[in-house]
Jmol script that loads the backbone (N, CA, C; Angstrom):
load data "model"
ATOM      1  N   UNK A   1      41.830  -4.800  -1.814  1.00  0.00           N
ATOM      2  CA  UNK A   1      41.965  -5.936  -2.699  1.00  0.00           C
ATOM      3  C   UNK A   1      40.584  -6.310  -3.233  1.00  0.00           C
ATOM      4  N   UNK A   2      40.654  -6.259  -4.556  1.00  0.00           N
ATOM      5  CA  UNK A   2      38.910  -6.611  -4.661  1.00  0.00           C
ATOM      6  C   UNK A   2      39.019  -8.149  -5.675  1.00  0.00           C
ATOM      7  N   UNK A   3      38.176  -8.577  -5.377  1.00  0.00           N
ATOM      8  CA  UNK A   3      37.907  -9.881  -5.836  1.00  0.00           C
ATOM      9  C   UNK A   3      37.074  -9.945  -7.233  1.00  0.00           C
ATOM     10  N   UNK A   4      37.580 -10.553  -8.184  1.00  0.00           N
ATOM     11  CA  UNK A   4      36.969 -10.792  -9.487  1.00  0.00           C
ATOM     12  C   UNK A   4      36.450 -12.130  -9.491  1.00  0.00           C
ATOM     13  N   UNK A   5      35.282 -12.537 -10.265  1.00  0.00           N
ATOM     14  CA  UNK A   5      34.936 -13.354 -10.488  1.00  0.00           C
ATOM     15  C   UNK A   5      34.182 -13.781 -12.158  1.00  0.00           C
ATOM     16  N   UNK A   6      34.071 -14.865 -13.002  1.00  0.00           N
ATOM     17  CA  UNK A   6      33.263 -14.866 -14.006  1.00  0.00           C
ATOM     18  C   UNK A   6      32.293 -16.044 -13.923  1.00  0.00           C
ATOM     19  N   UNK A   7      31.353 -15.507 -14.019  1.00  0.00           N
ATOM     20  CA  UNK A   7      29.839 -16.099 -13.696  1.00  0.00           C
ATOM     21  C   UNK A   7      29.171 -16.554 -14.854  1.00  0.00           C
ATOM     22  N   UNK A   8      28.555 -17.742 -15.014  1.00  0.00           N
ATOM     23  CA  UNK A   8      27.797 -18.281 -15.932  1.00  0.00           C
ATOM     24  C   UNK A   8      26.740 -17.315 -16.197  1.00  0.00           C
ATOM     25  N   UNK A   9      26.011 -16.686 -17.386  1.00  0.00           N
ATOM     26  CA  UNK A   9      24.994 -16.390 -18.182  1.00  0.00           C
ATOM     27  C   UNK A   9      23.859 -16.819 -17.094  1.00  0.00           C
ATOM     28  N   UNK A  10      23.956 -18.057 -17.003  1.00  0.00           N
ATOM     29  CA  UNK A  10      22.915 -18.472 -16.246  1.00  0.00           C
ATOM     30  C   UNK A  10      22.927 -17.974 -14.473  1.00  0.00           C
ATOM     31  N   UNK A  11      23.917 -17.825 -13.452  1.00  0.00           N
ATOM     32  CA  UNK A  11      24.066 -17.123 -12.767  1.00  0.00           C
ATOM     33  C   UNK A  11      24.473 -16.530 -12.458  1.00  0.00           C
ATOM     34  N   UNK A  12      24.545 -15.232 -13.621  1.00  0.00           N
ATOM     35  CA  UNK A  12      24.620 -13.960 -13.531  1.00  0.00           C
ATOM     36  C   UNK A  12      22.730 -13.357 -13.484  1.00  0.00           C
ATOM     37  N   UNK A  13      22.130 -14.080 -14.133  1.00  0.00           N
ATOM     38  CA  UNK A  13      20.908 -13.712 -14.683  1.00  0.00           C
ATOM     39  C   UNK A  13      20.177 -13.893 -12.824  1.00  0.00           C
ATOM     40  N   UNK A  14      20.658 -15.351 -12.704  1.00  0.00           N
ATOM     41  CA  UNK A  14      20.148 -15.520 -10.919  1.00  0.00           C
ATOM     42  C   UNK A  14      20.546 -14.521 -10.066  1.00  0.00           C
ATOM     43  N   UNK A  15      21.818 -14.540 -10.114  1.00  0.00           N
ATOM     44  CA  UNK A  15      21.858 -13.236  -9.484  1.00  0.00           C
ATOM     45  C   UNK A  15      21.384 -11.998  -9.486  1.00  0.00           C
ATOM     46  N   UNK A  16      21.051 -11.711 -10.291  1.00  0.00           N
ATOM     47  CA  UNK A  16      20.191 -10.089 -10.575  1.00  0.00           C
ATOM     48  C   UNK A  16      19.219 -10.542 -10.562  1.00  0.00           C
ATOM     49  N   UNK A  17      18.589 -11.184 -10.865  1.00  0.00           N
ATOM     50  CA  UNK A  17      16.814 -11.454 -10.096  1.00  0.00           C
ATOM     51  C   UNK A  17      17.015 -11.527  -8.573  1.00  0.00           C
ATOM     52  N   UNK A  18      17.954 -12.135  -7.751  1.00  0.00           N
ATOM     53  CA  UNK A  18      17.535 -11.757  -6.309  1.00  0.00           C
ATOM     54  C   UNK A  18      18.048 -10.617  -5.880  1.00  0.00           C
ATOM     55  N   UNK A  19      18.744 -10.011  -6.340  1.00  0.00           N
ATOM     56  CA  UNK A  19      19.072  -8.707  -6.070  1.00  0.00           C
ATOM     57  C   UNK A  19      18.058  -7.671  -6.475  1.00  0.00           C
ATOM     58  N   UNK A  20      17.279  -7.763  -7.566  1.00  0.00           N
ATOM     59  CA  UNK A  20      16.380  -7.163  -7.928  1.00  0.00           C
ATOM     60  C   UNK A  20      14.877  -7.553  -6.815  1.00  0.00           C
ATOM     61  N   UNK A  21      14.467  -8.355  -6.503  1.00  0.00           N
ATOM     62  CA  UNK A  21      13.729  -9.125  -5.598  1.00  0.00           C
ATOM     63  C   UNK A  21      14.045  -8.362  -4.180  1.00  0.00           C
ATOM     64  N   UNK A  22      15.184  -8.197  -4.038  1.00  0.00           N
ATOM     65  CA  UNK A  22      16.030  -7.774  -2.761  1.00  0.00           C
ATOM     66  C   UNK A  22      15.145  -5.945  -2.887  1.00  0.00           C
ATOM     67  N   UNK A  23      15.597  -5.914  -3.935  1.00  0.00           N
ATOM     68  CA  UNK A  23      15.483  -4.004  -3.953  1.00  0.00           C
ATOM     69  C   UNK A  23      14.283  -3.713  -4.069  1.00  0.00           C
ATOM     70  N   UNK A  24      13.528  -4.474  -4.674  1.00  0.00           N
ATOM     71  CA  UNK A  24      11.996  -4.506  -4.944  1.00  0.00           C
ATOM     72  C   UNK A  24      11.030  -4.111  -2.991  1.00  0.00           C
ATOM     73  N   UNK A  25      11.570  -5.311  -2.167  1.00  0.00           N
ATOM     74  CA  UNK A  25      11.177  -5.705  -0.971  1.00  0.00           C
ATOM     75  C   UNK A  25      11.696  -4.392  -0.120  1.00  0.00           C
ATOM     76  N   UNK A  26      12.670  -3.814  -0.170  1.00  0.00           N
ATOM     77  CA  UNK A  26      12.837  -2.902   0.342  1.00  0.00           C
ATOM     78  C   UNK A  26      12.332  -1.532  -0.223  1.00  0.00           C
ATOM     79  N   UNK A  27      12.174  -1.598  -1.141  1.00  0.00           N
ATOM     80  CA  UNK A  27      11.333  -0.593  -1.643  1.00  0.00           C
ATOM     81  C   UNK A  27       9.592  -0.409  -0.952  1.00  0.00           C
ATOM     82  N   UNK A  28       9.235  -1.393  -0.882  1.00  0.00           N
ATOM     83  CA  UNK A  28       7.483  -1.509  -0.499  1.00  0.00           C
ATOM     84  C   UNK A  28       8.144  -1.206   0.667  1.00  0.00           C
ATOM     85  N   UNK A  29       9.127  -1.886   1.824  1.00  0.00           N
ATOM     86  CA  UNK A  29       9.090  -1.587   3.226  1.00  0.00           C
ATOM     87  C   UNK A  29       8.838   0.187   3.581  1.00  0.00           C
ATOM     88  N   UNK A  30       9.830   0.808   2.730  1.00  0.00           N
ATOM     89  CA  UNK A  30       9.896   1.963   2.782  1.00  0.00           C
ATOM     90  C   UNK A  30       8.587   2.801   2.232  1.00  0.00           C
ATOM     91  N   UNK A  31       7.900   2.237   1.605  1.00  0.00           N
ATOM     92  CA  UNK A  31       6.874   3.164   1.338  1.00  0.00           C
ATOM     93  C   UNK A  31       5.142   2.569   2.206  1.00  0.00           C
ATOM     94  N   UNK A  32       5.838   1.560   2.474  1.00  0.00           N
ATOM     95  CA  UNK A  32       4.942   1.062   3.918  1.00  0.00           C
ATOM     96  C   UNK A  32       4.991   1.730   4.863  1.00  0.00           C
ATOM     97  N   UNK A  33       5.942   2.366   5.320  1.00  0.00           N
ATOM     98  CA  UNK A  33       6.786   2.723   6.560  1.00  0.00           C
ATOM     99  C   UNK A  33       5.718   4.184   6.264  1.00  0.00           C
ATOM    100  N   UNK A  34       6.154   4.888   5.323  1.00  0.00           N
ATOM    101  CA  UNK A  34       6.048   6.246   5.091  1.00  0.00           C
ATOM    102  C   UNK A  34       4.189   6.037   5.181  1.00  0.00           C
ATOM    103  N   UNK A  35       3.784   5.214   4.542  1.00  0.00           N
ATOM    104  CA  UNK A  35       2.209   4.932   4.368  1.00  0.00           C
ATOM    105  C   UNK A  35       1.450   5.285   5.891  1.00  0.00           C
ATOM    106  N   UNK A  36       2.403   4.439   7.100  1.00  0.00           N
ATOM    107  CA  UNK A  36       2.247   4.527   8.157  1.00  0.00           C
ATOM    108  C   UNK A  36       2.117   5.828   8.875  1.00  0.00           C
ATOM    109  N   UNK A  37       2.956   6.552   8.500  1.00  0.00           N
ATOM    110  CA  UNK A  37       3.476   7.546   8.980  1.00  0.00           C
ATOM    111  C   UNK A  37       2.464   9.195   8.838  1.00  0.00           C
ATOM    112  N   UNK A  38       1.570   9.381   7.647  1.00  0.00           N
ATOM    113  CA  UNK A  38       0.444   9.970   6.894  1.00  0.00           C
ATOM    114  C   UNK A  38      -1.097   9.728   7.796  1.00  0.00           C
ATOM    115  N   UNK A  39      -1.480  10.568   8.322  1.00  0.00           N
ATOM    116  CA  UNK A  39      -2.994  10.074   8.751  1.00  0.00           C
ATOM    117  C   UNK A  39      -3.810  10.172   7.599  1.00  0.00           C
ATOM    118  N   UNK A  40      -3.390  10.979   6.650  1.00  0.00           N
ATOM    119  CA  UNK A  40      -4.747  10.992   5.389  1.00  0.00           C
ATOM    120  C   UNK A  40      -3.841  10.101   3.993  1.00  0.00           C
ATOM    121  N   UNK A  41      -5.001   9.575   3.749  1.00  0.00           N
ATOM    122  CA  UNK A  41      -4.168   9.193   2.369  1.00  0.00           C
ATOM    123  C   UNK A  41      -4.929   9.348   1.304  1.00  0.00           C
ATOM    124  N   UNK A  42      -4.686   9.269  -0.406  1.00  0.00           N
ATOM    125  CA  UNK A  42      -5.464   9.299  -1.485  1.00  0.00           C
ATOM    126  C   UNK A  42      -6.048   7.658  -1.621  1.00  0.00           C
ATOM    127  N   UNK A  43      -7.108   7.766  -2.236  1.00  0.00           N
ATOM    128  CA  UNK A  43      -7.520   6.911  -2.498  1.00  0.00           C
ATOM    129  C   UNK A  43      -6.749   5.524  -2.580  1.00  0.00           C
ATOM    130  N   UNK A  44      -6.213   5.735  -3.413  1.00  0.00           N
ATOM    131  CA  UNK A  44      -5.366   4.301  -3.992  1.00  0.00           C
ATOM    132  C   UNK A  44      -4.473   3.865  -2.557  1.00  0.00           C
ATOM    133  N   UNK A  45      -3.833   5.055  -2.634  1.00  0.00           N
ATOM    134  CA  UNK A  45      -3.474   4.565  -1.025  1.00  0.00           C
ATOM    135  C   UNK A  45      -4.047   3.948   0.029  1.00  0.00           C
ATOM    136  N   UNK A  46      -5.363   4.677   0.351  1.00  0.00           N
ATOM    137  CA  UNK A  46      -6.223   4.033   1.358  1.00  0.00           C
ATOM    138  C   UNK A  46      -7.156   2.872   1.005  1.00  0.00           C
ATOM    139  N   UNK A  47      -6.927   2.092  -0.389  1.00  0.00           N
ATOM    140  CA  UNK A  47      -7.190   0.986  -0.671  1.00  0.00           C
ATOM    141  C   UNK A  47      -6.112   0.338  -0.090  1.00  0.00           C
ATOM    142  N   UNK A  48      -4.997   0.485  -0.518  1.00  0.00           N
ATOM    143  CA  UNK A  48      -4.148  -0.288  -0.357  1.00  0.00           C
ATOM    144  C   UNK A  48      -4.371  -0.654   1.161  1.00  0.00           C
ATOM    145  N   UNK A  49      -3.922   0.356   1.480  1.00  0.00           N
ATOM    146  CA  UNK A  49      -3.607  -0.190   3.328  1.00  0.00           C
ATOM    147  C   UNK A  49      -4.794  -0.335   3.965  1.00  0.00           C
ATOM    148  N   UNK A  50      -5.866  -0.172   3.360  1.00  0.00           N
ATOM    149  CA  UNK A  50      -6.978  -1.218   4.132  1.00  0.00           C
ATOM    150  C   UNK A  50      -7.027  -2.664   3.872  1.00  0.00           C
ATOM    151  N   UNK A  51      -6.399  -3.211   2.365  1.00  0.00           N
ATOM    152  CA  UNK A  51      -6.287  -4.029   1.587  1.00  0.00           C
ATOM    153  C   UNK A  51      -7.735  -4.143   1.128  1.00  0.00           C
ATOM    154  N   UNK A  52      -8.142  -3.325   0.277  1.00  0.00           N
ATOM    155  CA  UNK A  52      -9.214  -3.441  -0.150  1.00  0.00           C
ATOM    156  C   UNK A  52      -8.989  -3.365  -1.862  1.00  0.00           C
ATOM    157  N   UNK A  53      -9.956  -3.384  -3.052  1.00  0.00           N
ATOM    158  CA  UNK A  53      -9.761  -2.937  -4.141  1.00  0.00           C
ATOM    159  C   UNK A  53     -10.284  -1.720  -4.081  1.00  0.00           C
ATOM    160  N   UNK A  54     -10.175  -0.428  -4.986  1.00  0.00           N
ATOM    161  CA  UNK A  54     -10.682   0.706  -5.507  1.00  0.00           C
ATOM    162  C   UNK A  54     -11.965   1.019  -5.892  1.00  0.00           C
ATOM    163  N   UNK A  55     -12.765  -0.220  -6.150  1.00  0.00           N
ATOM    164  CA  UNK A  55     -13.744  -0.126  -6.772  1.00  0.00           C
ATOM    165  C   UNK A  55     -14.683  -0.547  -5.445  1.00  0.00           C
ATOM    166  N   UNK A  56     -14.373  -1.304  -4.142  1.00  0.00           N
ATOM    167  CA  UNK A  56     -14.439  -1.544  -3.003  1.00  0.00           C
ATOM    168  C   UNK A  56     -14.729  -0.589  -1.897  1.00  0.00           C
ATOM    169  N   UNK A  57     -13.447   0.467  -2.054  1.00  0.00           N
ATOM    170  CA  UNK A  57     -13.275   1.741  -1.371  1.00  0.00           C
ATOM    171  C   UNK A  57     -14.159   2.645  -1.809  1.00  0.00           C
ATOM    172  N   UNK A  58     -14.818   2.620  -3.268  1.00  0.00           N
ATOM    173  CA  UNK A  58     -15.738   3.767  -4.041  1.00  0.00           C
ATOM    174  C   UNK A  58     -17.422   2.785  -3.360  1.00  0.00           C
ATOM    175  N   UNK A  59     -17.508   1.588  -2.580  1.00  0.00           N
ATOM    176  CA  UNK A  59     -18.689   1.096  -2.252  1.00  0.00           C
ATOM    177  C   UNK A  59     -18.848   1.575  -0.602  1.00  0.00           C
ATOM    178  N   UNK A  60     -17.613   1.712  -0.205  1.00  0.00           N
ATOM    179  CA  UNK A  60     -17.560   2.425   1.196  1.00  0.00           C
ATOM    180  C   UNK A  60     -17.969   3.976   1.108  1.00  0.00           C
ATOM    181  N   UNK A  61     -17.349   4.423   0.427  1.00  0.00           N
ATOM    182  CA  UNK A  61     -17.621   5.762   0.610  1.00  0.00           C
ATOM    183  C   UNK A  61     -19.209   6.193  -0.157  1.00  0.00           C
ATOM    184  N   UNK A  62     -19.478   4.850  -0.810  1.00  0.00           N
ATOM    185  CA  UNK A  62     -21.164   5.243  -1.437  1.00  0.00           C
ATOM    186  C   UNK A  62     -21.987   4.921  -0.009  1.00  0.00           C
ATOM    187  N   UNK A  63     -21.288   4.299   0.870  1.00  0.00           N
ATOM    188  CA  UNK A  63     -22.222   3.991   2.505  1.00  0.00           C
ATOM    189  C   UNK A  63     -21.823   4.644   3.033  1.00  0.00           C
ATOM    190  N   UNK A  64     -21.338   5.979   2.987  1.00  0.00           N
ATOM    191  CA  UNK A  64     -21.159   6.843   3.873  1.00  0.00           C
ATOM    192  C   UNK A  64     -19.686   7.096   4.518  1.00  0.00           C
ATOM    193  N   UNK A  65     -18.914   6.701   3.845  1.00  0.00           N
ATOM    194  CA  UNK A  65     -17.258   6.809   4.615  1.00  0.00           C
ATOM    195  C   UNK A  65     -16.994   8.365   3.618  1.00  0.00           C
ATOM    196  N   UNK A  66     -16.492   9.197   4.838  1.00  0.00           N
ATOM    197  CA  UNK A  66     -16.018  10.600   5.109  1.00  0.00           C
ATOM    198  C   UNK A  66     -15.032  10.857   4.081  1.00  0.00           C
ATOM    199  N   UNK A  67     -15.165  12.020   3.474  1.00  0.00           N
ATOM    200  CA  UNK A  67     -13.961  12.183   2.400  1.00  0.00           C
ATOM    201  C   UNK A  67     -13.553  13.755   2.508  1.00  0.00           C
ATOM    202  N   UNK A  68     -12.365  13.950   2.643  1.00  0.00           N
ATOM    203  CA  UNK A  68     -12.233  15.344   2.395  1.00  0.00           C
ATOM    204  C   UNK A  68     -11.695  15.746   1.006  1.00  0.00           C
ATOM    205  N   UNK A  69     -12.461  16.790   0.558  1.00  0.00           N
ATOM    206  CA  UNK A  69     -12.144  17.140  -0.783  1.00  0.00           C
ATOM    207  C   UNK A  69     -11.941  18.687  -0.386  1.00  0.00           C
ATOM    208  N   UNK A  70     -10.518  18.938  -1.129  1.00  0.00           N
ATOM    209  CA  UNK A  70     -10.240  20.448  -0.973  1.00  0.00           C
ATOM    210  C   UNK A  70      -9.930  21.060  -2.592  1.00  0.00           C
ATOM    211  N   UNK A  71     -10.313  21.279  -2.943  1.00  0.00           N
ATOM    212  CA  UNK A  71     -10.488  21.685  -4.384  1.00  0.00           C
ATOM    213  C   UNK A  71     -10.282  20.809  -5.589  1.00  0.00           C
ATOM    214  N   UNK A  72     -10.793  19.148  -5.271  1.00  0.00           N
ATOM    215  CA  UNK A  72     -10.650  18.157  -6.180  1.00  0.00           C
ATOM    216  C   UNK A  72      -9.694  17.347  -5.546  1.00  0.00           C
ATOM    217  N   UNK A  73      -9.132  17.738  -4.200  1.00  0.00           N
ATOM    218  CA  UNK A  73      -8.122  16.871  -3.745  1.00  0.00           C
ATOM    219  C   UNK A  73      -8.868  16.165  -2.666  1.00  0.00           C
ATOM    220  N   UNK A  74      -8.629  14.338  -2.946  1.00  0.00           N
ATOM    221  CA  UNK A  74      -9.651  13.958  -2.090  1.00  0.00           C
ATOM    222  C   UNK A  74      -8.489  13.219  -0.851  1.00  0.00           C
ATOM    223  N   UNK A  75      -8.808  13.143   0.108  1.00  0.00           N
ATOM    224  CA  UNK A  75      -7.829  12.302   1.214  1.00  0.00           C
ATOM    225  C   UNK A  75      -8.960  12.334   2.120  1.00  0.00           C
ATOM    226  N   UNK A  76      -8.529  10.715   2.929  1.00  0.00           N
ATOM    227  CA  UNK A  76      -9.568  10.101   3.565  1.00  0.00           C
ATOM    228  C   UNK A  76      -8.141  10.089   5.030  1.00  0.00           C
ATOM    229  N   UNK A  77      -9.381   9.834   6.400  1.00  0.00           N
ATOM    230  CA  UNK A  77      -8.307   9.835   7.134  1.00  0.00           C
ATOM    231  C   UNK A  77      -8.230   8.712   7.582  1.00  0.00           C
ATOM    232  N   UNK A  78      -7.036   7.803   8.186  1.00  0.00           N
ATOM    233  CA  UNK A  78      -7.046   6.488   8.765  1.00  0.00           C
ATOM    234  C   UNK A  78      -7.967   6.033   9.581  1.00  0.00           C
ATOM    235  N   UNK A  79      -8.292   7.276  10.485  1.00  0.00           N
ATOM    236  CA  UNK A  79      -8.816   6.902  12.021  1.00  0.00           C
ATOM    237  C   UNK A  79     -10.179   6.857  11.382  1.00  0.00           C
ATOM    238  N   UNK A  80     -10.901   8.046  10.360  1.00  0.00           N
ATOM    239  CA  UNK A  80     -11.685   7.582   9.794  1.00  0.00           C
ATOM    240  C   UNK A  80     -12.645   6.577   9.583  1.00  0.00           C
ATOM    241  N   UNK A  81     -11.395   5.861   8.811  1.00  0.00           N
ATOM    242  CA  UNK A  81     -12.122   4.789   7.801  1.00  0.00           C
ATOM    243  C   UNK A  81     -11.684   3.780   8.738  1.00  0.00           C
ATOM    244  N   UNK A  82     -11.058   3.487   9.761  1.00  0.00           N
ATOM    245  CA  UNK A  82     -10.964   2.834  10.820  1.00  0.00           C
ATOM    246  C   UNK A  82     -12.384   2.879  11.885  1.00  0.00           C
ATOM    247  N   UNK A  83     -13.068   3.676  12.178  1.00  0.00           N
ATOM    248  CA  UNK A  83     -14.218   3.744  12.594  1.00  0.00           C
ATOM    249  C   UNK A  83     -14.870   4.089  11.705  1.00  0.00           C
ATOM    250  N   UNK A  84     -15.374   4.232  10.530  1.00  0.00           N
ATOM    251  CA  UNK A  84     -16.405   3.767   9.834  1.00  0.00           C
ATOM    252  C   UNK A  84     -16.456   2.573   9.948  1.00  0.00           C
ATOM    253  N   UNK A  85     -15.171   1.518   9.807  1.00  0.00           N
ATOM    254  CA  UNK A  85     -15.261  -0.156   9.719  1.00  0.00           C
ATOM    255  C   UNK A  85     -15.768  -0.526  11.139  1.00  0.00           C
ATOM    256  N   UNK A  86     -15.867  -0.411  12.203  1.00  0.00           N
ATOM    257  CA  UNK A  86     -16.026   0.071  13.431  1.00  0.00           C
ATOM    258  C   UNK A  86     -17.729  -0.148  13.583  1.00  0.00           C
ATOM    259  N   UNK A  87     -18.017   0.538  12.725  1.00  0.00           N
ATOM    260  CA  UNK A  87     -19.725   1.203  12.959  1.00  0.00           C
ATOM    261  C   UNK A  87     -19.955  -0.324  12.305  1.00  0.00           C
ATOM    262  N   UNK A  88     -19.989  -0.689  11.861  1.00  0.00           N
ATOM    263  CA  UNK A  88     -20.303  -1.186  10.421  1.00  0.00           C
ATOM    264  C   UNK A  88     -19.930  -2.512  10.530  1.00  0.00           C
ATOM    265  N   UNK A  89     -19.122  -3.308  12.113  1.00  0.00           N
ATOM    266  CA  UNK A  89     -19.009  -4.212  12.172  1.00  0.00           C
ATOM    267  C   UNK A  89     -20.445  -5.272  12.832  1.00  0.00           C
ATOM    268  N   UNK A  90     -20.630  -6.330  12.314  1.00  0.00           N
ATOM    269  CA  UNK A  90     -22.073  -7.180  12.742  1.00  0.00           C
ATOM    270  C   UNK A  90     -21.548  -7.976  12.662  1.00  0.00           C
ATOM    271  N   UNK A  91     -22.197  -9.276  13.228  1.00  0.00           N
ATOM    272  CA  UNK A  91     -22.211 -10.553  13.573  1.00  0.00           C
ATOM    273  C   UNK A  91     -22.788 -11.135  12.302  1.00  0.00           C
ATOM    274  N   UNK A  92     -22.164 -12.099  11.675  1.00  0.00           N
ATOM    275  CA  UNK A  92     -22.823 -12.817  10.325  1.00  0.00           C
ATOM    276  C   UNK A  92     -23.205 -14.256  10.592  1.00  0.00           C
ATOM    277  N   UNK A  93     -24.264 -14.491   9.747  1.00  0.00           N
ATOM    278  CA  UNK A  93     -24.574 -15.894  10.664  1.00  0.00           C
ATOM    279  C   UNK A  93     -24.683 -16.900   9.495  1.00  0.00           C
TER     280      UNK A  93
END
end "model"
wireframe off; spacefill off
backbone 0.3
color backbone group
């Protein structure tokens, strides 16, 4: 038995924004998940999940954070750039 209904313009429109909102959120979970799951990542990636910007990550790796490049392909590894941050932690006063 399926149920019909007719919905105002106005929440029909609500409705597909949280449903869209809905699919959106599960979308990042899943590519969070998978993010997790990768010890090396590309750049943009390994901005991300450090939460850093790009232009941030290109000031790390000008101080010395490890990069592997295999024929233009660059991937950095978690544990890495997890102990580079490591080395590199001081007391600020």
């Amino acid at each position: 038995m399926a149920l019909e209904m007719e919905l105002s313009p106005v929440t029909e429109e609500a409705f597909k924004k949280y449903f869209r909102e809905l699919l959106l959120e599960q979308v990042n979970e899943i590519r969070q998940d998978e993010m997790k799951s990768r010890p090396y990542l590309n750049k943009k990636d390994m901005a991300a999940w450090l939460g850093v910007s790009k232009n941030t990550l290109d000031k790390f790796i000008n101080a010395g954070l490890k990069v592997s490049d295999i024929n233009g392909s660059q991937l950095i590894g978690k544990q890495t750039a997890l102990e580079f941050l490591k080395d590199h932690e001081t007391y600020m006063l």
